[in-house]
NUKE-872799 format. One record per atom (N, C-alpha, C): residue in three letters; x, y, z. Coordinates in steps of 0.02 Angstrom, whole numbers, padded with zeros to 5 digits, always signed. Layout:
N
ALAXYZ
...
***
This chain:
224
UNK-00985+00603-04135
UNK-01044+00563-04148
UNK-01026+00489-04149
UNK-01081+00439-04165
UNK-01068+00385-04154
UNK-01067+00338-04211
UNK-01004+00305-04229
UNK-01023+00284-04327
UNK-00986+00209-04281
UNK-01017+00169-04356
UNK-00989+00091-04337
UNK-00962+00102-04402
UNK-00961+00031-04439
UNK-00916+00020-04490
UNK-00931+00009-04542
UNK-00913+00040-04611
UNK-00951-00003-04674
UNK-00866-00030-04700
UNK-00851-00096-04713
UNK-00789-00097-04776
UNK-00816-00134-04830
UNK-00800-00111-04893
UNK-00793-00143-04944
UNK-00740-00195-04983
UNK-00741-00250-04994
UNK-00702-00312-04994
UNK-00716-00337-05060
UNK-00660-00331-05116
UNK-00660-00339-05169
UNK-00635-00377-05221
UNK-00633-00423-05260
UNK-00597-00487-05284
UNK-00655-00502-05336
UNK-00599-00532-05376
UNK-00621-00568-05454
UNK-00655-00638-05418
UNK-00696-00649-05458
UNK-00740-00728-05475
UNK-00698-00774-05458
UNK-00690-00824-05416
UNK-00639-00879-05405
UNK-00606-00871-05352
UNK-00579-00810-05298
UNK-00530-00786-05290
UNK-00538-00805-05222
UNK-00599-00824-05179
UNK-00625-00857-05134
UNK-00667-00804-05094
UNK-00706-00757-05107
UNK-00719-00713-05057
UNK-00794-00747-05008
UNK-00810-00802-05069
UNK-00874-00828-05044
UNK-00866-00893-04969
UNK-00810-00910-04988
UNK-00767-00956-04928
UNK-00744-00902-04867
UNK-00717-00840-04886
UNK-00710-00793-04850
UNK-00767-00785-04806
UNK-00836-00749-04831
UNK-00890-00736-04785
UNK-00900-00794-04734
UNK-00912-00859-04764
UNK-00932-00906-04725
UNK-00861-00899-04661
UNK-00815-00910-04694
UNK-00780-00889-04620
UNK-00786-00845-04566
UNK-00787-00795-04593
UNK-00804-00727-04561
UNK-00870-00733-04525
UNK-00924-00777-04546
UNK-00976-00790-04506
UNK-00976-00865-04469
UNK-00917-00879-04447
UNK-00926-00929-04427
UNK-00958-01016-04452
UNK-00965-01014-04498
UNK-01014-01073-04548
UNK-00946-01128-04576
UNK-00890-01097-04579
UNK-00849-01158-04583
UNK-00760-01125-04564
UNK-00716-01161-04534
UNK-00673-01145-04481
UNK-00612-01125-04556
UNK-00562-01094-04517
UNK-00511-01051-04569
UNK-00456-01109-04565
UNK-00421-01131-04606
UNK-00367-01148-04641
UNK-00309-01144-04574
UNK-00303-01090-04562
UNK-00265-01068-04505
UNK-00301-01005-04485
UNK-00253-00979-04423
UNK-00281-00945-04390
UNK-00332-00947-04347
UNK-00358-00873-04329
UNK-00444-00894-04291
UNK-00458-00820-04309
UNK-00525-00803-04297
UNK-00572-00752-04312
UNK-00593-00733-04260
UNK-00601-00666-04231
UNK-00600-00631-04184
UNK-00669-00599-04176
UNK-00710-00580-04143
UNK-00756-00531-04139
UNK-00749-00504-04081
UNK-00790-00423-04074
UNK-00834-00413-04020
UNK-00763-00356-03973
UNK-00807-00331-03930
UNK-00743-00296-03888
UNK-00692-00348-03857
UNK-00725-00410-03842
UNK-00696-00440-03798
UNK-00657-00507-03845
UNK-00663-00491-03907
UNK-00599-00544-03956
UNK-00648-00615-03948
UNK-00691-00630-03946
UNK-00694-00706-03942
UNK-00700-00728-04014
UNK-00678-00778-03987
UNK-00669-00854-04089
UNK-00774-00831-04085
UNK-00765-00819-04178
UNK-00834-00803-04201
UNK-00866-00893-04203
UNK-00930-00886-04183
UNK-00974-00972-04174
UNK-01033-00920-04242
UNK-01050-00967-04249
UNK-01116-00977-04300
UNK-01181-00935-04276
UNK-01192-00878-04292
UNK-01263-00841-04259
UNK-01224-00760-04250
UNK-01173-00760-04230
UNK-01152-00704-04205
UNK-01144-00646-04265
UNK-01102-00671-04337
UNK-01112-00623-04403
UNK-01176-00650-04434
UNK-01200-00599-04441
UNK-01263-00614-04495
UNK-01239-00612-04562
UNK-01268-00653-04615
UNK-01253-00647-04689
UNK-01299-00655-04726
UNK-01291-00610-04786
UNK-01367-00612-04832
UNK-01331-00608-04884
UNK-01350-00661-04924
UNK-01345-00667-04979
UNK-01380-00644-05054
UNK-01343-00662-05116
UNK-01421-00626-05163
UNK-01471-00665-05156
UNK-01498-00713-05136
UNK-01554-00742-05129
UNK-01577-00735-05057
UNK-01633-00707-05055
UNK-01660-00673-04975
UNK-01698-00741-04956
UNK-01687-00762-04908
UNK-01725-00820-04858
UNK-01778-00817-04830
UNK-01835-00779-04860
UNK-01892-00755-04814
UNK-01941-00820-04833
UNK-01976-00837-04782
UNK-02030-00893-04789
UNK-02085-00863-04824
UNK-02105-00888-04865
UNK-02173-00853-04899
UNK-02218-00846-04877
UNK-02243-00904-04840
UNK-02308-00899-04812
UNK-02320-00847-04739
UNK-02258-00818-04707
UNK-02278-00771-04661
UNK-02256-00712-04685
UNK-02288-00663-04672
UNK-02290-00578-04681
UNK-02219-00557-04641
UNK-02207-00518-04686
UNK-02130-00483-04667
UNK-02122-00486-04601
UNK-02196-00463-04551
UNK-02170-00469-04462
UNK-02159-00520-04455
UNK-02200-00578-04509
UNK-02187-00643-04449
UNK-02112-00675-04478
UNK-02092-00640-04522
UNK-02022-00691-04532
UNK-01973-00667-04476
UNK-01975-00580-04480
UNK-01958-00571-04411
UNK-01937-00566-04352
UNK-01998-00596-04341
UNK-02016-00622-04267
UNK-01980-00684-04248
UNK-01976-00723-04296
UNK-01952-00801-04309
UNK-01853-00762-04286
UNK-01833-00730-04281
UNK-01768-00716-04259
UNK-01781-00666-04186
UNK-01819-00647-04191
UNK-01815-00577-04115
UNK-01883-00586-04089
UNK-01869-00597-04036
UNK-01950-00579-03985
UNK-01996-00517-03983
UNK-01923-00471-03978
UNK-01918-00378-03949
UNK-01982-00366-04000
UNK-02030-00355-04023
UNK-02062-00324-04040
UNK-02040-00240-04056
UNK-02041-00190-03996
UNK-02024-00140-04000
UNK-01950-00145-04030
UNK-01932-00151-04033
UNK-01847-00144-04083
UNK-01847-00171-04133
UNK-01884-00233-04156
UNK-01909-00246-04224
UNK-01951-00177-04257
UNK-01993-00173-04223
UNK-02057-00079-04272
UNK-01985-00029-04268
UNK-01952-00022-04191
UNK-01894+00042-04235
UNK-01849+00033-04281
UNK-01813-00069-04308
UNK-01799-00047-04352
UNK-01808-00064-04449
UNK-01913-00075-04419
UNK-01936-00061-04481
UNK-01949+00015-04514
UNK-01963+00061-04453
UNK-01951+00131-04473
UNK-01877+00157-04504
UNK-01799+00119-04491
UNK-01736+00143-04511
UNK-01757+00117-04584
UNK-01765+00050-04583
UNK-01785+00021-04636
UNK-01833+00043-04713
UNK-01880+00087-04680
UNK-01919+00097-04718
UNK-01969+00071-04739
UNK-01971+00018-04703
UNK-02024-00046-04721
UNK-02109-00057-04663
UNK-02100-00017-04613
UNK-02154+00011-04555
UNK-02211-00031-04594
UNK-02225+00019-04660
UNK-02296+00014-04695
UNK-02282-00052-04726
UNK-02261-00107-04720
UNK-02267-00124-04774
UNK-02268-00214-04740
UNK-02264-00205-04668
UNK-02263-00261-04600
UNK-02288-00315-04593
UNK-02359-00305-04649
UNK-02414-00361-04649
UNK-02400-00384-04712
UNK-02356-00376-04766
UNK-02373-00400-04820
UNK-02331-00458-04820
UNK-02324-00509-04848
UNK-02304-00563-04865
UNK-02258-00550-04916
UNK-02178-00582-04916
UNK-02154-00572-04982
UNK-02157-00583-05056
UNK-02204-00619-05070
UNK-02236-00602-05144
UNK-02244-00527-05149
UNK-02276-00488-05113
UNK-02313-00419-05105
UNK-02256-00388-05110
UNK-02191-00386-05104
UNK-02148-00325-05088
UNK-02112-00344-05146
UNK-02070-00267-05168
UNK-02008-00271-05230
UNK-01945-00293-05197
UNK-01909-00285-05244
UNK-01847-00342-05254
UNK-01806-00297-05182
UNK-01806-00228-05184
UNK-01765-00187-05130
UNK-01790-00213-05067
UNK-01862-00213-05074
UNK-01901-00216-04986
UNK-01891-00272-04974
UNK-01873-00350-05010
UNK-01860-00416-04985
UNK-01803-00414-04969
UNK-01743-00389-04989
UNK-01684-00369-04972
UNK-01676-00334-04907
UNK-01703-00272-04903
UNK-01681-00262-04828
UNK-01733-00279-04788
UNK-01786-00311-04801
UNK-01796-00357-04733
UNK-01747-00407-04731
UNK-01711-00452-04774
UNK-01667-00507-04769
UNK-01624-00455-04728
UNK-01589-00422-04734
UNK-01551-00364-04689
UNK-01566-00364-04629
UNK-01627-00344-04608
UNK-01650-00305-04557
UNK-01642-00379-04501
UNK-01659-00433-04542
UNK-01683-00504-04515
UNK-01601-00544-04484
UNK-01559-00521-04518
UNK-01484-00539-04506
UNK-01465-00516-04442
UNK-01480-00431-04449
UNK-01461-00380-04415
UNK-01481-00386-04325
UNK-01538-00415-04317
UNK-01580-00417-04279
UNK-01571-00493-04256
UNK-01533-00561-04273
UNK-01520-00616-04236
UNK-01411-00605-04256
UNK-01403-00563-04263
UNK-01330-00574-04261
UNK-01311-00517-04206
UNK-01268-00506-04192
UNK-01218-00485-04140
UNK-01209-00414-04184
UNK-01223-00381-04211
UNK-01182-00307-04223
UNK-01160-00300-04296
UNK-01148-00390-04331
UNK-01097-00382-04388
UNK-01139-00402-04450
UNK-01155-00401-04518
UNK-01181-00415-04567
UNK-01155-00430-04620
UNK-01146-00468-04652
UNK-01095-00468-04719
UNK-01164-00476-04764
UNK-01145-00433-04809
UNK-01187-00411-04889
UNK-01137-00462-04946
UNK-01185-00498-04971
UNK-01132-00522-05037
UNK-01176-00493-05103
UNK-01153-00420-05138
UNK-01151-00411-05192
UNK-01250-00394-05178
UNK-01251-00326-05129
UNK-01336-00317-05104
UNK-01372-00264-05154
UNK-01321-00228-05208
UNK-01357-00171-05260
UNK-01347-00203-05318
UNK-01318-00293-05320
UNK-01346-00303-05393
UNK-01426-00304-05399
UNK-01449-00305-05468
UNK-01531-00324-05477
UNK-01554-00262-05454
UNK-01546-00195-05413
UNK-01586-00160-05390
UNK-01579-00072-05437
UNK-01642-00067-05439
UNK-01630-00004-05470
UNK-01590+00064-05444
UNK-01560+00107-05475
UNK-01532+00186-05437
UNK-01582+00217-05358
UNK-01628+00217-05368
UNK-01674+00226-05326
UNK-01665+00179-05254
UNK-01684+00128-05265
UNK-01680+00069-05242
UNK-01612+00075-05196
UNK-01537+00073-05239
UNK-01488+00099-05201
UNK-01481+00148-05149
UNK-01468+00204-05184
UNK-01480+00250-05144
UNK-01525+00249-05080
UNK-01574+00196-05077
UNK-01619+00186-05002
UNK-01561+00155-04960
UNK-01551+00103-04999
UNK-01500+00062-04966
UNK-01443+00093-04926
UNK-01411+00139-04969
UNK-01342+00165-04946
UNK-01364+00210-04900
UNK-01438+00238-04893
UNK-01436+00288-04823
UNK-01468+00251-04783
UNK-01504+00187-04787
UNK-01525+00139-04735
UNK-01463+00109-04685
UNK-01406+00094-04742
UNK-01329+00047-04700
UNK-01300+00075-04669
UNK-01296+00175-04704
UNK-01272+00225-04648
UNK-01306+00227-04597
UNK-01365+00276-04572
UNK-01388+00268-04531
UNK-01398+00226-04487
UNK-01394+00150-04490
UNK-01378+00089-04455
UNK-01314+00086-04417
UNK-01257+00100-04461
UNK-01222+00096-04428
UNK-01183+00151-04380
UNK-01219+00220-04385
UNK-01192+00277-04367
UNK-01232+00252-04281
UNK-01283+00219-04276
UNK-01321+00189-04210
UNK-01280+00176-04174
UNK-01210+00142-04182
UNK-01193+00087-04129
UNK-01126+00083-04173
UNK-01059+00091-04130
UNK-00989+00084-04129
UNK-00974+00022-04158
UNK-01029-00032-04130
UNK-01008-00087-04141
UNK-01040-00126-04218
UNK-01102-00081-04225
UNK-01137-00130-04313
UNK-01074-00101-04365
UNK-01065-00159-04389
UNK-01034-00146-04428
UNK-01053-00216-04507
UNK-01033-00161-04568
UNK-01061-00215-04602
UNK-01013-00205-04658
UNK-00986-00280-04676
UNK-00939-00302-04723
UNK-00991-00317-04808
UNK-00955-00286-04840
UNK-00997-00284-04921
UNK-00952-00294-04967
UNK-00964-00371-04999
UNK-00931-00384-05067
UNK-00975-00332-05111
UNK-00951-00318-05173
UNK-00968-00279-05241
UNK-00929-00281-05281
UNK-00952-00282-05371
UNK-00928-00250-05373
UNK-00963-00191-05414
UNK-01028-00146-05420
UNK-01044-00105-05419
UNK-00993-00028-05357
UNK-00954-00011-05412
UNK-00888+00026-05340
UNK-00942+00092-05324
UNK-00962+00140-05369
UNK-00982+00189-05343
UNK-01018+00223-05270
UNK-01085+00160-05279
UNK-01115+00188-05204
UNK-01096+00135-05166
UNK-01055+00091-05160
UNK-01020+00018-05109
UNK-00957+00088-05076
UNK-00914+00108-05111
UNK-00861+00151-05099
UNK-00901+00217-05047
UNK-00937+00243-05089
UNK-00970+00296-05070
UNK-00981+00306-04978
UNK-00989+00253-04965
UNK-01040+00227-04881
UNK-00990+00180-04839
UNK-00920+00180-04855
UNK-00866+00126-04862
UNK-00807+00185-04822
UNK-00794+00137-04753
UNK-00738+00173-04716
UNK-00667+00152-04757
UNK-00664+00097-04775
UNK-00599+00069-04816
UNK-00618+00015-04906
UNK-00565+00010-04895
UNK-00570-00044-04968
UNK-00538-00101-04937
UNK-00556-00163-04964
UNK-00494-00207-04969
UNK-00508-00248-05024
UNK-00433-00256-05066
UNK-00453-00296-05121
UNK-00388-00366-05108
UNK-00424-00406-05117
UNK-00395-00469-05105
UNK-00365-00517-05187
UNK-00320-00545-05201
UNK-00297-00576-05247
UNK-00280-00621-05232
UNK-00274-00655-05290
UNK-00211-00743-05283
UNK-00141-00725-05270
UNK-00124-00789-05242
UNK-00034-00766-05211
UNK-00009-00795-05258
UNK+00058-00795-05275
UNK+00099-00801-05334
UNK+00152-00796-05290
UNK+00207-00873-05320
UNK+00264-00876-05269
UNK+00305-00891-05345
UNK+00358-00856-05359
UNK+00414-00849-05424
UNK+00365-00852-05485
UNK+00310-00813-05472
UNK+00282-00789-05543
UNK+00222-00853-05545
UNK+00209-00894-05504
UNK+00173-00942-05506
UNK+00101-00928-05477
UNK+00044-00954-05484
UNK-00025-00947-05437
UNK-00025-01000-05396
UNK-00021-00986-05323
UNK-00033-01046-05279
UNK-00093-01038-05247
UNK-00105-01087-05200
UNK-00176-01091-05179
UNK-00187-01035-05131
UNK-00239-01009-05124
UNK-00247-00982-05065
UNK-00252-00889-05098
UNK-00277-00833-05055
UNK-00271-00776-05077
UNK-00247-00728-05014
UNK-00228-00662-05036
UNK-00185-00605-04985
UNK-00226-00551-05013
UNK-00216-00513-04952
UNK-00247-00439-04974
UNK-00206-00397-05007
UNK-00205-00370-05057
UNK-00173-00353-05111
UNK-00159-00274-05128
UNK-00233-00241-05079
UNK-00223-00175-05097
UNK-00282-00158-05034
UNK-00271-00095-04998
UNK-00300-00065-04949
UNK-00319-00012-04965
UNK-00377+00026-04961
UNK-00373+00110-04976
UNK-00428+00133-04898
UNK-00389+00174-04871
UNK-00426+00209-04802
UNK-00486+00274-04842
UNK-00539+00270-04839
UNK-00571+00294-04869
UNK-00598+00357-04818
UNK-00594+00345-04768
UNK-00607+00386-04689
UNK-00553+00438-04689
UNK-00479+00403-04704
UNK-00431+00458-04692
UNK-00426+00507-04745
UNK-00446+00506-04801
UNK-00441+00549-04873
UNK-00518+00571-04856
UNK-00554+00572-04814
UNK-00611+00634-04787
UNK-00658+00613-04851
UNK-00687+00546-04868
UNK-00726+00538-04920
UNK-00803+00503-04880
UNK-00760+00454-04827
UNK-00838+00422-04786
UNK-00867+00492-04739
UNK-00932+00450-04735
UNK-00992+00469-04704
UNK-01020+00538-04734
UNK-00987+00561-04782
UNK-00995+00633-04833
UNK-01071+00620-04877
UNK-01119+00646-04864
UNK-01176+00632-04890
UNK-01176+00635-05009
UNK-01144+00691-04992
UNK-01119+00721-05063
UNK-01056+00703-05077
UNK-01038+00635-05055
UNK-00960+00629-05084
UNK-00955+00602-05156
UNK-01022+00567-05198
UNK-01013+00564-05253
UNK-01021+00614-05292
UNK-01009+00676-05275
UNK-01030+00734-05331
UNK-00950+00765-05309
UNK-00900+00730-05263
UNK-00826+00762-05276
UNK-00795+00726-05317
UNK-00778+00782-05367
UNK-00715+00751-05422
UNK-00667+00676-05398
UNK-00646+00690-05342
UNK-00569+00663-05305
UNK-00601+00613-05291
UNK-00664+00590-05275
UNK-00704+00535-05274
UNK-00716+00500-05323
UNK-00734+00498-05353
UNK-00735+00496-05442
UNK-00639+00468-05453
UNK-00619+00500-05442
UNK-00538+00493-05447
UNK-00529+00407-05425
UNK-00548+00406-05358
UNK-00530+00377-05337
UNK-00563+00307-05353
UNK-00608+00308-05374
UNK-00661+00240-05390
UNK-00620+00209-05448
UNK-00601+00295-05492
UNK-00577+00249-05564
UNK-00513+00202-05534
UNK-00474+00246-05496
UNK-00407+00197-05448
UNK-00412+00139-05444
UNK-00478+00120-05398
UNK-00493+00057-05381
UNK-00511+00013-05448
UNK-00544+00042-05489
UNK-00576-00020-05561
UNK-00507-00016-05590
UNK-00475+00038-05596
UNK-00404-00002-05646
UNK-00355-00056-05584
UNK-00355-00062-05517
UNK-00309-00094-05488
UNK-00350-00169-05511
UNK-00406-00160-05492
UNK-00439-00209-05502
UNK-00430-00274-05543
UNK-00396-00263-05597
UNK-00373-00265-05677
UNK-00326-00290-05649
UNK-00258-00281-05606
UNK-00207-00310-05584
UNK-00208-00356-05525
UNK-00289-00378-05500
UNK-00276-00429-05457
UNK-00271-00502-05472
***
């Protein structure tokens, strides 16, 4: 079958992950290095990762289609993916009219639909109820099971359903050179969440070894 990517990307307050995204979406250039996308490797430009933040960017005064529209022409591929979405019924309303979940993944849907394949979530199941989640986590699957190439990067730190829908982990820390904190951060800890047979498992939060493994991650956590 056909799956794209979910990772989860994890770090304490300070640690830079918010300088991170903007990189990763192109919005301001890396220190060193360069940033890659796409089959064909090109340096990422500005438009190509989508990013949504906790504050959703929807214009008030137009109805969920027309904010939209304001990124995609396609009509027909906008309605199919207000049906993944869940949001079909809900097309004409203006965001005053919708809850805190439905402004959210239209900000999603709205990323999804002027970026190239890639999305970065910063921290998308704070504020939202269990319910609410759970839409979410089978909305990001199904998205990305579409297309090899969507793939969507998610700070959290709510671990349960972020892990749950999550091909890997990465947790990032401060570097320390003879016991010292210097500038700058390294990835600190990796967990393949695909190879221990836990992603794309609809019922993987009801396995023990799952559970196991979350607590793993909140105590490493503690040591970044």
């Amino acid at each position: 079958s056909v799956k794209g990517q979910v990772v989860t990307l994890l770090g304490k307050s300070g640690v830079g992950k918010s300088q991170l995204f903007k990189m990763m979406a192109g919005l301001m250039p890396p220190s060193a290095g360069s940033i890659l996308v796409g089959r064909k490797q090109t340096p990422v430009v500005a438009g190509v990762v989508g990013m949504v933040l906790q504050k959703y960017p929807l214009f008030q005064h137009r109805t969920l289609m027309g904010n939209l529209l304001l990124v995609c022409s396609d009509k027909a591929r906008i309605e199919s993916y207000l049906e993944d979405f869940d949001l079909y019924s809900h097309k004409d309303k203006y965001p005053s009219k919708l809850s805190g979940g439905q402004c959210q993944r239209t900000a999603i849907l709205q990323q999804l639909l002027c970026s190239e394949n890639y999305v970065l979530l910063d921290e998308p199941f704070s504020g939202l109820d269990p319910v609410a989640i759970n839409k979410l986590c089978k909305i990001i699957t199904k998205v990305v099971n579409e297309d090899t190439q969507n793939t969507f990067v998610i700070s959290s730190h709510i671990l349960e359903p972020t892990m749950a829908i999550s091909d890997t982990v990465w947790m990032i820390g401060n570097e320390y050179e003879n016991g010292k904190k210097i500038e700058g951060a390294v990835i600190r800890y990796t967990q393949d969440l695909a190879a221990e047979g836990f992603a794309w498992n609809p019922e993987v939060r009801k396995d023990p070894k799952f559970r196991d493994a979350v607590e793993k991650v909140r105590d490493l956590f503690e040591t970044l």
